[in-house]
N, C-alpha and C positions, 0 to 999 in steps of 0.2 A: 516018817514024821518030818523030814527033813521039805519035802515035796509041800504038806503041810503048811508051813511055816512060810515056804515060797509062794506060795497062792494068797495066805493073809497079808501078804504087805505087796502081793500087786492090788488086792482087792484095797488095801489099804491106800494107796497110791488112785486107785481108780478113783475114792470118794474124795480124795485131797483135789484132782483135777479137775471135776464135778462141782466141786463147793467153787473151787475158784472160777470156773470160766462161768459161772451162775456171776459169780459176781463184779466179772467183770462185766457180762453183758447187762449189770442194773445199773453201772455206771454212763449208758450211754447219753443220756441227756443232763449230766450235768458238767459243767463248762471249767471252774477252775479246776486247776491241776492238784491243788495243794488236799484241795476237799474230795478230789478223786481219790487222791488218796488212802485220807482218812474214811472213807465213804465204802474202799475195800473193804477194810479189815471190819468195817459195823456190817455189810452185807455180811459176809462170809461168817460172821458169829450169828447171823440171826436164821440164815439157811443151814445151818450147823444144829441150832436149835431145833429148826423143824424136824430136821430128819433125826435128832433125836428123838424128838416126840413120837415121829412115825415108827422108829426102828422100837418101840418101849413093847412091842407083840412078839418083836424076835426075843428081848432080851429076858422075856418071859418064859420063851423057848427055849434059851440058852441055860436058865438054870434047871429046866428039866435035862439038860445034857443033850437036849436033840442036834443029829451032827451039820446041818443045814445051819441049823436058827445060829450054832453055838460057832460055823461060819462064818456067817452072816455079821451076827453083833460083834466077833472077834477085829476082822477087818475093821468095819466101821470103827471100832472103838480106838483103831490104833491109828486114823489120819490124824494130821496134821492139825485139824483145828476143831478137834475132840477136847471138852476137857472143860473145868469148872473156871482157869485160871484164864483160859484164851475169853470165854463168855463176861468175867472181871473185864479182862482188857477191851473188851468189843464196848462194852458198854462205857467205859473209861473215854474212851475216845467219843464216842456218842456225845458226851458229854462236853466236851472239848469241842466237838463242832457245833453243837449249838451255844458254846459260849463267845465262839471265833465268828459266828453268823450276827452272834448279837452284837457285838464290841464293833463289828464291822458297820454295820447296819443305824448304829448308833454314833459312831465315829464321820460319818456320812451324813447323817442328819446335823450333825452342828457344824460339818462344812458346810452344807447349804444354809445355814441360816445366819451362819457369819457373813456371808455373801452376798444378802440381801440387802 
């Protein structure tokens, strides 16, 4: 059981690594630092999401007790950015960068037009 338990959190560790270098490679065309950022933590909740969606055939499997499926959904369920609360937080920030785009974007337009 022990050997067990050591394979669910490499496999566990493998999908944290996966979620993240995904999302770090969807930051590559955007240019402020502050929005890279924040631009992580909304990828990695939304590629998190998918492979929930995708993993929902294992977790099907898992409650039949099969030892693959119940594998499978175990790890995944136990990375890093598994969870209802990190999905709150992804979208939290979402939110925050489209308010920081607008304020900016806005704040920008009344320096040009004072300017004129």
């Amino acid at each position: 059981m022990e050997d067990y338990n050591y394979w669910i959190t490499v496999y566990a560790a493998v999908f944290t690594i996966l979620i993240a270098s995904l999302s770090v490679n969807s930051l590559f065309f955007i240019k402020d630092k502050v929005n890279k950022i924040l631009f992580f933590f909304v990828f990695s909740g939304l590629y998190s999401f998918i492979l929930t969606y995708i993993f929902q055939k294992a977790y099907i499997d898992y409650t039949q007790q099969e030892l693959l499926s119940k594998f499978i959904y175990t790890g995944y369920k136990k990375n890093f950015f598994y969870g209802s609360i990190y999905s709150i937080f992804s979208i939290a920030i979402l939110i925050i960068i489209i308010l920081r785009n607008f304020l900016t974007k806005n704040t920008t337009l009344n320096f040009k037009k004072r300017n004129r």
